[in-house]
Each structure stands twice: as structure tokens, then as C-alpha cells.
N, C-alpha and C positions, 0 to 999 in steps of 0.2 A: 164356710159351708162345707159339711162332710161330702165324701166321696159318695155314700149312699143320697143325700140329698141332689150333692147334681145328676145323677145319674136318675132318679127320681124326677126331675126337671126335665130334664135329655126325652125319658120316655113319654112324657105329656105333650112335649113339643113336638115328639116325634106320632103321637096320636094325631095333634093336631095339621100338622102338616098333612099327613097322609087324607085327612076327614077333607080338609077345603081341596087340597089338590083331585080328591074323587069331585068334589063338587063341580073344580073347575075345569073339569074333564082334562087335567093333566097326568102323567101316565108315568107312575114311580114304577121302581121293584126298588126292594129293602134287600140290601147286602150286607155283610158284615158280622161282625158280632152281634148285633140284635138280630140276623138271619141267623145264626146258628141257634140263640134261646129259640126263636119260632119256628125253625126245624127240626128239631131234635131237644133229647131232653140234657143237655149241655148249657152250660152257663160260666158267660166271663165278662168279669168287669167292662164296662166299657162305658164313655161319655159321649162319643162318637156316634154321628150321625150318617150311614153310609147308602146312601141310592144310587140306582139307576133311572135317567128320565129323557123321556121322548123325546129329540130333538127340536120341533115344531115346538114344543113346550115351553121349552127355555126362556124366553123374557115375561109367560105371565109365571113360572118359577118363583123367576129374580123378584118380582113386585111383591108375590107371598110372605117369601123369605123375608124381604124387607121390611114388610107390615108385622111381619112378630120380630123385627128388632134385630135382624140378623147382617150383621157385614157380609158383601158378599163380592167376593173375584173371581174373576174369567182367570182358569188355569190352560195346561195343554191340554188336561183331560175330561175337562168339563166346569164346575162349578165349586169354588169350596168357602165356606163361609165362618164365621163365627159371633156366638152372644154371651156377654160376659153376665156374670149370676155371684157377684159381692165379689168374691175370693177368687171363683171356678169361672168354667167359661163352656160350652158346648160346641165341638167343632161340627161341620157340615164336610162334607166329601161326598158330592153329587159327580159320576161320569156319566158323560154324554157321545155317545155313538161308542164308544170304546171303553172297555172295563182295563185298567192296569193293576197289575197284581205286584205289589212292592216287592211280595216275599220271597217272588219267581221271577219276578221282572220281564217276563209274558204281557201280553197284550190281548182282548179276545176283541172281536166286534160285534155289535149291538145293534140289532136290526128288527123290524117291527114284531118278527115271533117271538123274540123271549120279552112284552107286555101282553102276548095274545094267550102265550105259554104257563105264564108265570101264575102259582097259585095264589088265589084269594082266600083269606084268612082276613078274619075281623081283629082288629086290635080291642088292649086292653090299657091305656097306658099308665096306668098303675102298678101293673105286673111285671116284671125283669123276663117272661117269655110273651111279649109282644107278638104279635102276629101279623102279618098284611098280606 
């Protein structure tokens, strides 16, 4: 499976997640690489699936994730998962109450205003600038 196909894959799953999670009144924000194509007009590979989600959320999360096929583990900093696609594999990297930033090795906390905060944008997941 090419790099554009998973990442193609990556972005369907990550429509989908986003669409049942509104349903199930669970409370994402999208971070990461697919945060930068849907804020700006920037663009970088990426297979990774990276959120923020509501505390209280967390075990009907885990059952979503699960139902599309996703391994999923309790890390320090929340949730990180993965779904293997023939060759490739789609990781998950969900923080909970706390965002860690690898790159700075910073810490920030996560507290009900950035989901009251956070813009809504409709997803496309077809498109490599995704939105939520």
C-alpha cells in the first residue's frame, strides 16, 4: 500500500471517527499534522492520527476505536492506538487532560475551554486539508 493510499485511509477513518464521535456526543479537537492542512494552507505527509478528547469520554472512545478495528492502549498521556492496512498501519495518538509536545518536551493542560473554544470546521475526508 502506497504512502498516498494510507494516508488516504488515515483521512477516511479520521472523517469517520470525528462523524460518530459528534454523534456520540464525544468531544475531540484534531491536533497535529492534519491541524496544520486545516489551518493554514500548509501541507505535510502524515499517517497519524492526533486528538484531543474530553475526559468523561474516554471509555465510549475506547469502544469506537475499537469497532473500526483499532488496537488501543492507556499510555501516560492518554490513548494511542493502531490499524494495520496490508503493508501500512495508521497510528492514533489521542491526549487526555494534558497535550505533550515531543518536540519541546513541554506539557500544556486541557481543560473544558479549549472543546468550548476550539473551531468547528466540517471535514472532507477525502481531501489531505481536512477540517474539524
Amino acid at each position: 500500500m502506497s504512502e498516498e493510499e494510507v494516508e488516504k485511509r488515515s483521512l477516511q477513518d479520521l472523517d469517520t471517527i470525528l462523524q460518530a464521535a459528534r454523534e456520540l456526543g464525544i468531544k475531540l479537537v484534531l491536533i497535529g499534522g492534519y491541524a496544520v492542512a486545516a489551518y493554514t494552507r500548509g501541507y505535510r505527509y502524515t499517517k497519524d492520527i492526533d486528538l484531543v478528547a474530553d475526559k468523561p469520554a474516554v471509555g465510549r472512545l475506547k469502544g469506537l476505536l475499537k469497532s473500526l478495528s483499532y488496537s488501543i492502549r492507556e499510555t501516560e498521556f492518554g490513548l494511542a492506538g493502531s490499524k494495520r492496512l496490508n503493508k501500512g498501519f495508521i497510528d492514533l495518538h489521542i491526549s487526555v487532560g494534558r497535550i505533550y509536545d515531543v518536540s519541546t518536551g513541554k506539557e500544556y493542560p486541557v481543560d473544558s475551554s479549549l472543546f468550548k473554544n476550539a473551531k468547528h470546521l466540517t471535514s472532507r475526508g477525502t481531501s489531505p486539508r481536512l477540517h474539524h
